[in-house]
Each structure stands twice: as C-alpha cells, then as structure tokens.
C-alpha positions as CSV (number, residue, x, y, z in Angstrom):
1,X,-0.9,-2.8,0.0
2,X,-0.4,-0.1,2.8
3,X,1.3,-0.1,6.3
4,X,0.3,3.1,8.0
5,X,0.8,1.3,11.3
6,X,3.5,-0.9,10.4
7,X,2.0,-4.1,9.6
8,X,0.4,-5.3,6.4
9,X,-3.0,-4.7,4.5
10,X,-4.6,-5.2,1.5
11,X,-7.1,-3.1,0.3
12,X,-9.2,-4.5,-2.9
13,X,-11.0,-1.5,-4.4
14,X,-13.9,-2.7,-7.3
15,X,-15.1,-0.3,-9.7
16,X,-19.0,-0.5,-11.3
17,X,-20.1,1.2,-14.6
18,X,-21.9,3.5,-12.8
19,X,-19.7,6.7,-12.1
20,X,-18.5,7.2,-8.3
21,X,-19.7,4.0,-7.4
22,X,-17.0,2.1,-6.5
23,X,-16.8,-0.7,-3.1
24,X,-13.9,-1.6,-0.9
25,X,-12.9,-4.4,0.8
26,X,-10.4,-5.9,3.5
27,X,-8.4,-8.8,2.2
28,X,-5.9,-8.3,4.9
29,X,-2.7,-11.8,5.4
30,X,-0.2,-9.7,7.2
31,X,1.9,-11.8,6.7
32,X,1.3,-12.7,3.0
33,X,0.1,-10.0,1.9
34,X,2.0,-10.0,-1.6
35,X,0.6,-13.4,-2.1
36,X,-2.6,-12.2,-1.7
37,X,-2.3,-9.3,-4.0
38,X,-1.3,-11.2,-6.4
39,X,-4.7,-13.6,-6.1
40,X,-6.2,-10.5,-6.8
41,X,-4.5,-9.3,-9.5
42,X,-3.6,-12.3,-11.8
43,X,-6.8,-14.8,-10.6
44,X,-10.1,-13.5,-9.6
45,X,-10.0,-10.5,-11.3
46,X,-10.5,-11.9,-14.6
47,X,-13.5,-13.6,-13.5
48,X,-15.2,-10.9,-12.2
49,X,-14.8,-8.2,-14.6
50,X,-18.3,-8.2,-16.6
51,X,-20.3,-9.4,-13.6
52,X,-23.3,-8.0,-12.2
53,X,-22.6,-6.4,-8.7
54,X,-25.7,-7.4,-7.4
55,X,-24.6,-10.9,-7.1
56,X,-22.7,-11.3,-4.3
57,X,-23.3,-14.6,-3.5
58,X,-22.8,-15.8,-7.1
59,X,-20.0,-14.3,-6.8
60,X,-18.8,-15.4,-4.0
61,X,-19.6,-19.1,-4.7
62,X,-17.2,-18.7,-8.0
63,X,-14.5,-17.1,-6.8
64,X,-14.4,-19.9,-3.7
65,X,-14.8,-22.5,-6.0
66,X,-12.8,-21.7,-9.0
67,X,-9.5,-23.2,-7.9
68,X,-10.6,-26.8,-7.1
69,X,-8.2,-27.0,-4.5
70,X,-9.9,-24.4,-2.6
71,X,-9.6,-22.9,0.6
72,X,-6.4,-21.1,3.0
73,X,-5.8,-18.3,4.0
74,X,-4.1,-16.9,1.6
75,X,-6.7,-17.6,-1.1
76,X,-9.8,-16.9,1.1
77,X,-8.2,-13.3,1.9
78,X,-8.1,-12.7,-1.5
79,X,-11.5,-13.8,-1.8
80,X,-12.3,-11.6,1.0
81,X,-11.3,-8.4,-0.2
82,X,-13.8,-8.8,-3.4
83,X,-16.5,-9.9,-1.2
84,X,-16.5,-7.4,1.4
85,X,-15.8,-4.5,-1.8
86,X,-19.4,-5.7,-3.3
87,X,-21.1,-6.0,-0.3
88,X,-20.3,-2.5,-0.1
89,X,-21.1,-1.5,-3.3
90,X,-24.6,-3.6,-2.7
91,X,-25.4,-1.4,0.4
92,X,-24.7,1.7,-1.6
93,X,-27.0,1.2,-3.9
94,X,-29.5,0.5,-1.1
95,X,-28.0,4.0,0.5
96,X,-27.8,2.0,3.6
97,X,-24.7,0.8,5.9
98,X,-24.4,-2.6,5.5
99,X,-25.7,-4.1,8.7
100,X,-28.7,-2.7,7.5
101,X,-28.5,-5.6,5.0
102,X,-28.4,-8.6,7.2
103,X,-31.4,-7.6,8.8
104,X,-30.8,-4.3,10.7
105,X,-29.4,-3.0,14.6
106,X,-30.6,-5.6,17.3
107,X,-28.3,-3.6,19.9
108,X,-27.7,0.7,20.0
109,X,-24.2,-0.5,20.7
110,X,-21.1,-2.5,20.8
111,X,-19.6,-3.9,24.1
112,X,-15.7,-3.8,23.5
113,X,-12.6,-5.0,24.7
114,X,-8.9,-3.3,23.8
115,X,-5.5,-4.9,24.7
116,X,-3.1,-2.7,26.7
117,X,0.4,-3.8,26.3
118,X,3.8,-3.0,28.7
119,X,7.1,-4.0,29.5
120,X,5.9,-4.5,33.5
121,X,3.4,-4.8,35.3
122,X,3.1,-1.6,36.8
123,X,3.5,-0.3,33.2
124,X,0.4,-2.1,32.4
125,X,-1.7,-0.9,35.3
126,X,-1.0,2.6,34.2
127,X,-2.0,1.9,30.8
128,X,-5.2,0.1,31.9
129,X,-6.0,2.8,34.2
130,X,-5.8,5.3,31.1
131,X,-8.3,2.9,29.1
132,X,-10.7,2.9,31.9
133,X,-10.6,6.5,32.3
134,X,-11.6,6.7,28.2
135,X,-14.4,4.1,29.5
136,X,-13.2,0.8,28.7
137,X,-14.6,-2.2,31.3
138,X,-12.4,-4.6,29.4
139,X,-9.0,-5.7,28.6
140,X,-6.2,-8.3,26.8
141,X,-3.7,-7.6,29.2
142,X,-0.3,-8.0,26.9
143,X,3.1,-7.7,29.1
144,X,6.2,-8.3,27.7
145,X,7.3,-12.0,29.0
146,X,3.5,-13.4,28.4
147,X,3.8,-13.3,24.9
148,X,5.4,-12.3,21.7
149,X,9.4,-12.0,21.8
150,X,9.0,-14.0,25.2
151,X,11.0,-16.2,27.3
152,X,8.4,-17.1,29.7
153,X,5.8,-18.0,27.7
154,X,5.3,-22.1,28.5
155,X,5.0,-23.8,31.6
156,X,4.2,-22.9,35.1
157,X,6.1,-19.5,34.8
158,X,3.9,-18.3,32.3
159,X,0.8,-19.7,34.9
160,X,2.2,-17.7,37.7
161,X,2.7,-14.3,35.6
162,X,-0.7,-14.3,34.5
163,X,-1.9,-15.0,38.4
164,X,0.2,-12.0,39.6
165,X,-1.0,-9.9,36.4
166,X,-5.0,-10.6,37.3
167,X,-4.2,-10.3,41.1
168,X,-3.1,-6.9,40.7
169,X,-5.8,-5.8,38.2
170,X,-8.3,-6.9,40.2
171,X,-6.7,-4.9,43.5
172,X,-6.6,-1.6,41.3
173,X,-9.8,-2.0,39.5
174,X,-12.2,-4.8,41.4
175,X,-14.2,-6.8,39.9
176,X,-16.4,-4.6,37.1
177,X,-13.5,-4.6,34.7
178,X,-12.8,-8.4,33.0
179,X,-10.4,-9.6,31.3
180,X,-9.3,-11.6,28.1
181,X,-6.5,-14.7,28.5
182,X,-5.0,-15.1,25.4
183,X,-2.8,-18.3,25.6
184,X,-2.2,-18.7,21.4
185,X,-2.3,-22.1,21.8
186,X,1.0,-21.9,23.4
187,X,0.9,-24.5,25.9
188,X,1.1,-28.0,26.3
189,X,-2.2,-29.4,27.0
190,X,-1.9,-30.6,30.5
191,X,-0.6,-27.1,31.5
192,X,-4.3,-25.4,30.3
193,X,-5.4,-27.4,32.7
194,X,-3.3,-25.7,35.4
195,X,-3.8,-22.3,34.0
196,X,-7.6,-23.2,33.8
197,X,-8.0,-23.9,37.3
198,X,-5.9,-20.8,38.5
199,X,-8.2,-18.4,36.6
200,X,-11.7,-19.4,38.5
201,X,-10.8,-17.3,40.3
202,X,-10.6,-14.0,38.4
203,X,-13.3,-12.0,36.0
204,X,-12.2,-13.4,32.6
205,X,-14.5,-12.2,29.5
206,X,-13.3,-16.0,28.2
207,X,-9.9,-18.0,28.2
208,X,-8.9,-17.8,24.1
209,X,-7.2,-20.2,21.8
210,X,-6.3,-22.6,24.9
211,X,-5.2,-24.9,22.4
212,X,-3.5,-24.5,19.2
213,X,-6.4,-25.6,16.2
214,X,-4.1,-28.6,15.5
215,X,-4.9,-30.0,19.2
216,X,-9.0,-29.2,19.3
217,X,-9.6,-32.5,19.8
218,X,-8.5,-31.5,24.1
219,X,-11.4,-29.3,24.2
220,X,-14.0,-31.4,25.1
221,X,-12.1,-32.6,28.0
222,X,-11.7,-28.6,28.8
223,X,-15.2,-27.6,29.1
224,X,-15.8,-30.6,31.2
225,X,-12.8,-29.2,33.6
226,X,-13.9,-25.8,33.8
227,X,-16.5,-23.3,33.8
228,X,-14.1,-20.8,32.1
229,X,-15.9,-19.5,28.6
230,X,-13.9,-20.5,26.1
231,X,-13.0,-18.8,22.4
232,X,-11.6,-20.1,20.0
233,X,-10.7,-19.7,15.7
234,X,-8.7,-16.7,15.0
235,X,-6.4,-18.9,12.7
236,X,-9.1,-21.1,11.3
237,X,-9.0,-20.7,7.5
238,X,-12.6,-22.2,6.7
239,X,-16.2,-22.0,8.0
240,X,-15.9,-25.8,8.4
241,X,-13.2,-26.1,11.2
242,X,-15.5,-24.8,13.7
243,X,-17.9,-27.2,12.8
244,X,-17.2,-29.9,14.5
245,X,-16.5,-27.3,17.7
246,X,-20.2,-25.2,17.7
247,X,-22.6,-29.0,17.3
248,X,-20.4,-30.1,20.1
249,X,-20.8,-27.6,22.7
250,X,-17.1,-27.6,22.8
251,X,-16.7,-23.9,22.4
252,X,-18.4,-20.7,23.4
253,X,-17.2,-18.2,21.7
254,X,-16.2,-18.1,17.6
255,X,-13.3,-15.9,16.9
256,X,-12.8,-15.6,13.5
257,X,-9.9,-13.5,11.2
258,X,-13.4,-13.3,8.1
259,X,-10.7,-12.5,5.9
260,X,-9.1,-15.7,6.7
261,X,-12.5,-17.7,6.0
262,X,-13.8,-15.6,3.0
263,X,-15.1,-12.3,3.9
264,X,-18.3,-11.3,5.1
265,X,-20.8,-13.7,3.3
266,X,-19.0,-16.0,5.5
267,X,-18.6,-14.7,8.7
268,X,-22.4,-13.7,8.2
269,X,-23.6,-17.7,7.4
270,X,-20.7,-18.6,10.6
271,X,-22.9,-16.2,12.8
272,X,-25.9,-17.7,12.1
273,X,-24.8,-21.4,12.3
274,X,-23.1,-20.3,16.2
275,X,-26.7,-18.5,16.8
276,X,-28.5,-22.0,16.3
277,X,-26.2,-23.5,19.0
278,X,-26.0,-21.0,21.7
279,X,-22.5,-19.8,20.6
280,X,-21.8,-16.4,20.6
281,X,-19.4,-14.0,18.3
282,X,-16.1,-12.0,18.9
283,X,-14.6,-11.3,15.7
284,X,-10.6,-11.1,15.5
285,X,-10.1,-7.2,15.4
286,X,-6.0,-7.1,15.9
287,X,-3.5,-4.2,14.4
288,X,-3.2,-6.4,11.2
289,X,-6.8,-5.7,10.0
290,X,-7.9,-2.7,8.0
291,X,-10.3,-0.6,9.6
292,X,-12.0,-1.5,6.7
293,X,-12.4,-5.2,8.5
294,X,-12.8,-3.9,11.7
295,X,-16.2,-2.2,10.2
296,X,-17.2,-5.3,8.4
297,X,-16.9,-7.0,12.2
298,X,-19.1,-4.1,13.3
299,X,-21.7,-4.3,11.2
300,X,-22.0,-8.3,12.0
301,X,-22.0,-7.7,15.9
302,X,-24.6,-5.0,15.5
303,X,-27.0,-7.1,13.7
304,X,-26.1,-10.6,15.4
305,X,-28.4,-11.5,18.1
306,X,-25.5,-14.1,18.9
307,X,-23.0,-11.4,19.4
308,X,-21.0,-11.2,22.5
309,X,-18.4,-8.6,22.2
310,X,-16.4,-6.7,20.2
311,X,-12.2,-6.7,19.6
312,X,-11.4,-3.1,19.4
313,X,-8.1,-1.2,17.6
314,X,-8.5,2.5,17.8
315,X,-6.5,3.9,14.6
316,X,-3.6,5.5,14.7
317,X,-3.9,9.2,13.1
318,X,-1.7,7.3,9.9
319,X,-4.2,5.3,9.8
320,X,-7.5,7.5,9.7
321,X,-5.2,9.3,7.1
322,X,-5.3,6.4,5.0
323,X,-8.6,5.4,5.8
324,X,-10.8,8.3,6.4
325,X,-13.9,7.4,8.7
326,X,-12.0,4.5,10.8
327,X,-14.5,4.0,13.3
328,X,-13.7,5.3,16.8
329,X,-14.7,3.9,20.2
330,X,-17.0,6.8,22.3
331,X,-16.6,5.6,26.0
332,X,-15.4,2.3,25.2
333,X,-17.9,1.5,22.6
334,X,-18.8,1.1,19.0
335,X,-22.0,2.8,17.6
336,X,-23.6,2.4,14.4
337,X,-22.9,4.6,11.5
338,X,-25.4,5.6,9.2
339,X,-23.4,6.5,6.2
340,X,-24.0,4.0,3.1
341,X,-21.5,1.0,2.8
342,X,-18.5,0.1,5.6
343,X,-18.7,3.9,6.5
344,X,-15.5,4.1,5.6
345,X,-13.0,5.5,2.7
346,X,-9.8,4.7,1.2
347,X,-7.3,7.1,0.4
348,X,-4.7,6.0,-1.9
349,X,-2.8,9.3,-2.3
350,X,-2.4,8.5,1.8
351,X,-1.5,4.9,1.5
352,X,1.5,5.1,-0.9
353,X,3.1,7.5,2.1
354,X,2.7,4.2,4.0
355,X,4.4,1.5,1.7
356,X,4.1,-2.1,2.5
357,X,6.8,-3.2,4.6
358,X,8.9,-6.1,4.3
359,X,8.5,-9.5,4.9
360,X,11.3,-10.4,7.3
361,X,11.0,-7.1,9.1
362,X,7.2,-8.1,10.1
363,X,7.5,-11.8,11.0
364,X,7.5,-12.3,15.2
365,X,7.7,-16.4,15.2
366,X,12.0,-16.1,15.4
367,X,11.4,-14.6,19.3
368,X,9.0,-17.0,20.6
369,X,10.9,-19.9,21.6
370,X,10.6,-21.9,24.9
371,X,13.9,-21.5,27.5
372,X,15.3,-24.4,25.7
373,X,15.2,-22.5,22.3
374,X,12.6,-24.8,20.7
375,X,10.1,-22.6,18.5
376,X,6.7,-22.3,19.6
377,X,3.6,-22.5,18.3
378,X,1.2,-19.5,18.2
C-alpha cells in the first residue's frame, strides 16, 4: 500500500520460479485498501502459490469463486490485483505489451479526457485553457460548489451552476472542446430530467452516473427524454449489474472501476459483451487508481473496437517515482507502448517514502450534504 499522491493503492506483486520474472497488478479500494491487502495476504495467496502462471483464466475463475459468497468490491479488488499481476507476467513471456494479447492495436491512439478542478469559475477557465494549450479537446469540469465538499450540489442550484460553467466554456473555447457532466448520482430523479434538458444545448462527451446504481431502473425513461449519451458503472462491483443496462439499450457508455469487477479478464469479457450491443468503453481512470490500472485501461481501449474514450490522470512526479514508466499523455493522448507487460514498474524502495494514509483522513462523504444537512449519495 502506497500513497504518493495522497490517496490509497494497492499494488499486488506475483513472483514465478523463473528469476526476474515477476507481474504486477492494480488492486486499488481507496478507501479499503487494508481490507483488500489483507484478501491478499491471508486468502488468495495460499491458493495460488504452486499454480502455473499460464492459467490466468483458471486462475481467475478460483480465486472468484472460492468464497461462495462472492463478489464486492473489496474482494474483486483483491482479485484484481492477482489478475492483472499474471496477465502481466503472461505478456512477458510472450515479450509483448499486453494489448498485444487481446488481439492487438485497432487505433494508433487514445482520445482522452482530463478533469480540471477550481475554486471559481474563472479559476477553471484558466486551468482549461492550460490543458488545451498541452492539447487536450476534452474536459470534467470540477469547481468547487458542483461537487465534493459542496453545498450546492442538489437541486436547481446545482442545474444553474453547471449552465453558467458550460456557457462560459463554450464562449472561451467554442464548440471543438466537449465536455463530461458528472452528476454521481447526486440528484433526485426528476431533477436529471431538468439538468438533462438544460444540457442539449452544450457539447457534452456524455452525461455520467445520472442516477445513483441503486435508482437504474430511471434510465430507460432517460434515454427516451434525451438524446444526451449517457455513462454509467464506475461503482458497479460485478460484470452482471450492467447487464441488464447494455441488452436494454439503456446506456451508452460502460464506465467501469476493473478493479472493482475483477481485473482485466473482466473488464476484457465486459468489452466485448458492450461491443455486441453497440455500447462503447470509458474506463474509470480517477487519482485513486495506480498507474498500474490506468495502463491496464489502456491496453483495453487500444485493442477494443468498442472503445470510445479514455479517462486520463497524468502522474504526479511522486508518483512516476513510485511507478516508474506511468504513461504520460503527448498532446492530449495516449499511445501505445511497446515494452513487455503494463509498461510499467514498481518501485518499493519509492513507495514506503509514500505510506498509506489513514482512513478517516481520506474519506470525503462527511462534506457532501444537501443545505439541509442530509448526507448525499455519491
């Protein structure tokens, strides 16, 4: 467990027989992170010791099944970090990245998005502006007031902050740079409806997690109100919840945490069920995922014909410390790397100078509360 940019992740490093081969793997619950560690450690561990490397799927299908009561986040991140650790071990051997594995590059490069956050709005045009310059077309707008620690996060206040926010993007920066609506499920049904119909009129890459994944059951009713794209999943914790979701046409865009469903083997069978129905990709690529993760979210947009674009986090210079080979945007986009595995190291040495941090110093739900105080959901 590391924190080189002050939130949480887990790093599971397996070792082979075979001297300097080694895999690494994302198993990243920010916010349980000790919990997950312990998974590791005192559960799956023991079953995988003795294994053949080679079978990943196996494996994978074990480890998932193993406690009878399967599934959660907290157990599928745990999976997650041994999965994505001997899938990169796997494309070592093969002396290939791993999106060579899944069938190879079906794009030269990665379309991405980066969230800019401020205190104001003018803050936020200046930090926009910066992001375009570095040549970013697209943005999660994040001001202080629309979201965490906010007090005007519900209702039509929040509707009217985000029409002044896209009104004054789109006066600085027309209509070739887009933008990402992030509502974390915050509002009450009807008002989606509201913000919905405000944001026709504004470039949106898609409207995202509209509803909170205990209230799906409003998005049909959503995609027959609006034309708005719509993404959805970052706090799903299995492969099934969007099931229902991609045969329905309800959603267009899958947003997965792949720690939070298993790791790669699943992200890479939920690509290819969303490719069937017309439903494209944008992995969850937030601060709380190891660069490690981010990679693994790489190589599936690179190699997904369904992909649709890509959540960036450039590292912090802790951070490439800790993980040497972080992959960097060039002009706002991802490129492929041709170095065997994830493309990307662990240094340990580097990590401890980062301890994990705290569990009450890292939890945000306390600030977000309604006017009323009444805790909301994210």
């Amino acid at each position: 467990m590391t924190a080189p940019e002050g939130l949480n992740l887990v790093v599971v490093r397996v070792e082979t027989d075979v001297p300097g081969l080694y895999g690494l793997g994302c198993g990243t619950h920010a916010f349980r992170a000790k919990a997950v560690k312990d998974i590791v450690d005192d559960y799956l561990t023991p079953r995988v010791i003795g294994r053949s490397a080679r079978d990943v799927t196996d494996i994978f299908q074990t480890l998932k099944l193993a406690p009878y009561w399967r599934g959660g986040p907290v157990d599928n991140s745990a999976l997650s970090g041994i999965d994505m650790a001997l899938w990169d071990i796997k494309a070592k051997l093969a002396n290939q990245p791993v999106w060579s594995l899944t069938g190879g590059l079906v794009r030269s490069y990665l379309p991405t998005y980066i969230s800019v956050f401020a205190t104001s709005l003018e803050e936020l045009v200046v930090g926009v502006r910066k992001r375009w310059d570095e040549g970013y077309r697209s943005f999660r707008p994040m001001i202080a007031g629309h979201d965490y620690g906010s007090q005007r996060c519900t209702g039509r206040a929040y509707i009217a902050d985000w029409v002044a926010t896209l009104t004054r993007l789109v006066e600085e920066f027309g209509t070739e740079a887009e933008y990402v609506v992030d509502v974390h499920g915050r509002l009450q049904p009807q008002e989606v409806f509201e913000l919905a119909r405000a944001m026709d009129e504004f470039p949106l890459v898609y409207l995202e997690d509209p509803f909170p994944h205990e209230l799906t059951r409003w998005l049909p009713q959503l995609r027959g109100f609006s034309s708005l794209r719509i993404a959805i999943g970052e706090t799903f914790a299995s492969i099934e919840e969007f099931l229902p979701l991609i045969v329905a046409s309800s959603i267009d865009v899958v947003r997965s945490h792949i720690s939070m469903i298993g790791g790669f083997s699943a992200a890479h069978r939920l690509a290819t069920l969303a490719e069937q129905f017309g439903v494209q990709t944008a992995w969850h690529g937030p601060l709380d995922l190891s660069p490690l993760g981010h990679a693994a979210n790489a190589a599936l947009g690179l190699a997904s014909p369904n992909f649709g674009i890509h959540e960036h986090h450039e590292p912090s210079e802790a951070a490439i410390e800790v993980f040497p080979g972080a992959h960097t945007a060039e002009a706002g986009r991802i490129v492929p790397w041709h170095t065997p595995g994830w493309g990307v190291e662990f240094d340990e040495a580097a990590a401890r100078r980062h301890p994990p941090m705290s569990p009450f110093t890292i939890s945000r739900l306390e600030a977000n509360r309604a006017l009323d105080g009444s805790l909301l959901k994210p």
